[in-house]
C-alpha positions in Angstrom: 0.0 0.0 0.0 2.8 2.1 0.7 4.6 1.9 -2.4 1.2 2.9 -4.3 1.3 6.0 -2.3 5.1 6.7 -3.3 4.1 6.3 -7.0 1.4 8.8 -6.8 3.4 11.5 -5.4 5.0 12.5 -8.9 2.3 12.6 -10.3 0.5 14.6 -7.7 3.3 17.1 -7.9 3.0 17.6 -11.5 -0.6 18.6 -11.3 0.1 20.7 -8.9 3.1 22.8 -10.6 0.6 22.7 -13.5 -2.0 24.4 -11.2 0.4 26.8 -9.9 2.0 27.7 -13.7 -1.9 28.3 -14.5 -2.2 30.5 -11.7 0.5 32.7 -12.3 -0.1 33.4 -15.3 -3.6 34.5 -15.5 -4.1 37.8 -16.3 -7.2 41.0 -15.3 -7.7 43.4 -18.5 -9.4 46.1 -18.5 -10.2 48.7 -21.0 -10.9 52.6 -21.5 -12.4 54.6 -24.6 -13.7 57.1 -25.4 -13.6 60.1 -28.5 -13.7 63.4 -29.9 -15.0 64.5 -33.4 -11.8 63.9 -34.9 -10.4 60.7 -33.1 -11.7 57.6 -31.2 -9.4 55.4 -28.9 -9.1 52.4 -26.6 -6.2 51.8 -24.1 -6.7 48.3 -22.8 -4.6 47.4 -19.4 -4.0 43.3 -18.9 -2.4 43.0 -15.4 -0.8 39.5 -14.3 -0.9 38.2 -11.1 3.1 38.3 -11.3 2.5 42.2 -11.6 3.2 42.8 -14.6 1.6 44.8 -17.0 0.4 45.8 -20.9 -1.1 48.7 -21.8 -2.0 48.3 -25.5 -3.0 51.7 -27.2 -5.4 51.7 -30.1 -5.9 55.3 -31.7 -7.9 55.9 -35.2 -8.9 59.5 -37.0 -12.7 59.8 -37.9 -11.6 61.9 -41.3 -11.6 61.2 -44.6 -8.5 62.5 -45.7 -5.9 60.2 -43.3 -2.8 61.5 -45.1 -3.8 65.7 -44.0 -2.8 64.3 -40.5 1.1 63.9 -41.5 3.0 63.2 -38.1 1.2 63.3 -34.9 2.0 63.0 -31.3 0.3 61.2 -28.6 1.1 61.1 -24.9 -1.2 59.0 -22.1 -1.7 59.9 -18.6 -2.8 57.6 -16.0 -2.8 57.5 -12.0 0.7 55.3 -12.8 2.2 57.9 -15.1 2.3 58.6 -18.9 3.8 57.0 -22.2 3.6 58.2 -25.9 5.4 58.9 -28.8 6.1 61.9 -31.8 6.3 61.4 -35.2 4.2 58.9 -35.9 2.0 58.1 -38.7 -1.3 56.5 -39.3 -1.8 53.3 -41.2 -3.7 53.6 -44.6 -7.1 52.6 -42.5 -6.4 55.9 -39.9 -5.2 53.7 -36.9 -1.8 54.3 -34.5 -1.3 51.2 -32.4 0.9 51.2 -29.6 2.3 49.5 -26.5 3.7 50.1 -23.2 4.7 47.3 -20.5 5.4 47.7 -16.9 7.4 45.4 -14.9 6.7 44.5 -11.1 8.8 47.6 -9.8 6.6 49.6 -11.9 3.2 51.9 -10.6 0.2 49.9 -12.0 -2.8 51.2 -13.6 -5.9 51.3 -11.6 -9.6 50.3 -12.7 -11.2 53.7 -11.7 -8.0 55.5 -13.1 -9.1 58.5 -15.1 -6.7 58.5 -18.2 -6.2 61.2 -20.7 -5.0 61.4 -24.3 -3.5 64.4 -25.9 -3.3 64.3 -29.7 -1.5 66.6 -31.7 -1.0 66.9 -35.4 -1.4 69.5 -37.9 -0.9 72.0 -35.3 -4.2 70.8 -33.5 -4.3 69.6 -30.0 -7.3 67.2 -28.9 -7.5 66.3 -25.5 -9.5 62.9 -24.8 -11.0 61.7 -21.5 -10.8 58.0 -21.4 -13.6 55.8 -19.4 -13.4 52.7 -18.3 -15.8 50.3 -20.1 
């Protein structure tokens, strides 16, 4: 009886690293929006239970003519701080993507942060107020 008990205990341990590996790595998104007449955007935040994070930045022009924006310049503010970037350009479907990831030492992004978008291009500055969904 013994020895059965012995020969369980490998596989008992692997389940349980599986468990653990699963457990780790699940992650809590959430996601703000929100828009002006000239641009709509999303910044969706996916926090892991190892503390890190993603913030994944969507930002598309309402307009017809994509290519009068030339370069542009974004910049996010959240309770954790702010990203962006300058000089960017849209794709040919009006969209800037972009990313910024926070390791464990890093401030986090909270649920009821309030988060705001500056846009500028063309000398024009929008200002967008993103809520959480």
């Amino acid at each position: 009886m013994g020895g059965i008990i012995i020969k369980k205990i490998p596989s008992l341990l692997v389940v349980l690293m599986l468990l653990l590996t699963a457990t780790a790595c699940s992650s809590k998104p959430f996601t703000f929006s929100g828009e002006t007449d000239n641009w709509s955007a999303e910044l969706k935040v996916t926090q892991t239970n190892d503390d890190y994070e993603t913030q994944e930045f969507k930002l598309q022009y309402k307009g017809k003519d994509i290519k009068s924006v030339g370069e542009l310049t974004y910049y996010i503010e959240t309770n954790a701080g702010g990203f962006g970037e300058s000089g960017m350009k849209l794709t040919k479907g009006g969209f800037l993507i972009g990313k910024d990831e926070a390791n464990p030492t890093n401030a986090k992004v909270i649920e009821d942060s309030e988060v705001k978008l500056t846009v500028e291009w063309n000398g024009k500055t929008e200002t967008i107020l993103l809520s959480k969904n």
